[in-house]
N, C-alpha and C positions, 0 to 999 in steps of 0.2 A: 504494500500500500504506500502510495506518494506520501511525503512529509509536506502536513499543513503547517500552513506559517500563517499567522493572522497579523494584519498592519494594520494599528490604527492611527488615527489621529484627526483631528477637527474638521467640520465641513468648510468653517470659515480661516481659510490657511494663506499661508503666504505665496508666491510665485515660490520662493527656493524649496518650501514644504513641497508643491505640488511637482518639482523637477526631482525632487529625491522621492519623493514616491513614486513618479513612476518610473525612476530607473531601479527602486527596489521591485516593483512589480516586472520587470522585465527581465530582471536577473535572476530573479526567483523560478518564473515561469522556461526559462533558460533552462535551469538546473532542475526541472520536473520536478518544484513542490506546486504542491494545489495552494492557490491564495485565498485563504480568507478575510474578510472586511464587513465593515457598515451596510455598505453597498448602497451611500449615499454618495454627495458634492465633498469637494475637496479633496481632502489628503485621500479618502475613499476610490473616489472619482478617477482621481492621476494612478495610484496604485491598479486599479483594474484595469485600466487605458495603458500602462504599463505592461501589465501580464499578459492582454490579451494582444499586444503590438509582436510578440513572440511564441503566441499561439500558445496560450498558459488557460492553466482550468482555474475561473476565477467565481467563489460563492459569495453572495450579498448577506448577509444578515441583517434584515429590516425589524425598526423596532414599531413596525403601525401594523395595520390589517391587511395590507393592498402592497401590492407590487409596483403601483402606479408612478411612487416617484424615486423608483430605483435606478441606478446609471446604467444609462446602455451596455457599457462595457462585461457587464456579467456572464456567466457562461447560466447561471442555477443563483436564482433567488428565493432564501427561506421568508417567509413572515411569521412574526412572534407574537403581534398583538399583546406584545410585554414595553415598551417602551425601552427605559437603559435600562431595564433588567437581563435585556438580550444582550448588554453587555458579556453577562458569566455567559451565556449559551458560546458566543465569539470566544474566549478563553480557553472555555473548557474544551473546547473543539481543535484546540490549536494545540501543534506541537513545540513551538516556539513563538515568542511575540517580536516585533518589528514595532517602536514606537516614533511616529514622524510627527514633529510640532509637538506644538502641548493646547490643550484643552481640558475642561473640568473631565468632561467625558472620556479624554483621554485618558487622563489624571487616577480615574474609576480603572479603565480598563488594566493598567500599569500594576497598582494597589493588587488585581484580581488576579494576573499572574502570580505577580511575588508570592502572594499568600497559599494559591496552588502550587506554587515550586515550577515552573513553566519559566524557562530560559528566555530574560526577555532583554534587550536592547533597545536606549534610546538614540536616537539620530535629530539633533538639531531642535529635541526638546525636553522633554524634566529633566532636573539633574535635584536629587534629593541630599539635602548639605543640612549639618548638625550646626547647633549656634554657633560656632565659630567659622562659620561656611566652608567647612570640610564634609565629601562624599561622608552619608552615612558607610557605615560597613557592609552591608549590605544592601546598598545601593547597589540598581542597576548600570550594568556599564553604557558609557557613551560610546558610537560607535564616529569618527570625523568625516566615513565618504557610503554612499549604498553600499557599495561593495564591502566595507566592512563591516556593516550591521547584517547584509548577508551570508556573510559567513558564518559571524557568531550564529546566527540563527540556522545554519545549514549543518554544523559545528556539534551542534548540541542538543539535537531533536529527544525532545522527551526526558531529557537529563535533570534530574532534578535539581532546581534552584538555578540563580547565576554565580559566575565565577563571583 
């Protein structure tokens, strides 16, 4: 079975968010993992425009009733009719997480790995820092370019926790 990788990150993202999501979407889809997501706009949006520029299997996870305002780029959209609850469904689904930007919902989804032990990387969003603005310990790592949050996440399918 293909190694799922779930990327999340904001619908409302920056231009560099949406350029590194979809080169993580395309390098993913490259290297024959199944991508997971929102399967909304933004970091969503570029990630599956990403996967599916390389002919990548890419799933939506919607958190309303309808499929209706899912990005084209999907290969298979679920609906949850849970809201950000579907965040955990994205997680738990995932063999590794990929996080682009930051958002609260991001923020959620981030929190949901760590706590599953799901190897997860951020790229060009949270960095979690103790009063003295040092990485916690078990902070998740930064990754500087796609390709290396790719790896880490290609790296360490299903391994519990991050380095």
């Amino acid at each position: 079975m293909p190694v799922q990788v779930a990327v999340c990150g904001p619908r409302f993202c920056t231009e560099r968010d949406k350029d590194q999501a979809y080169e993580v979407g395309r390098l993913l889809a490259q290297a024959g993992a199944t991508v997971l997501n929102g399967g909304g706009i933004g970091v969503m949006a570029a990630v599956s425009a990403g996967a599916r520029s390389a002919d990548g299997l890419v799933i939506g996870i919607r958190p309303g009733a309808t499929r209706d305002d899912a990005n084209p780029d999907l290969s298979a959209v679920l609906v949850t009719n849970m809201g950000e609850a579907r965040n955990a469904i994205l997680v738990w689904s995932a063999d590794a997480v990929i996080v682009v930007g930051g958002s609260w919902g991001t923020l959620s989804e981030l929190a949901l790995a760590k706590r599953r032990g799901v190897p997860v990387v951020s790229l060009g969003g949270w960095q979690i820092l103790d009063a003295d603005g040092n990485p916690v310990p078990d902070a998740p790592p930064t990754a500087a370019t796609p390709r290396d949050a790719v790896t880490f996440a290609l790296s360490r399918p299903g391994e519990p926790g991050s380095p």
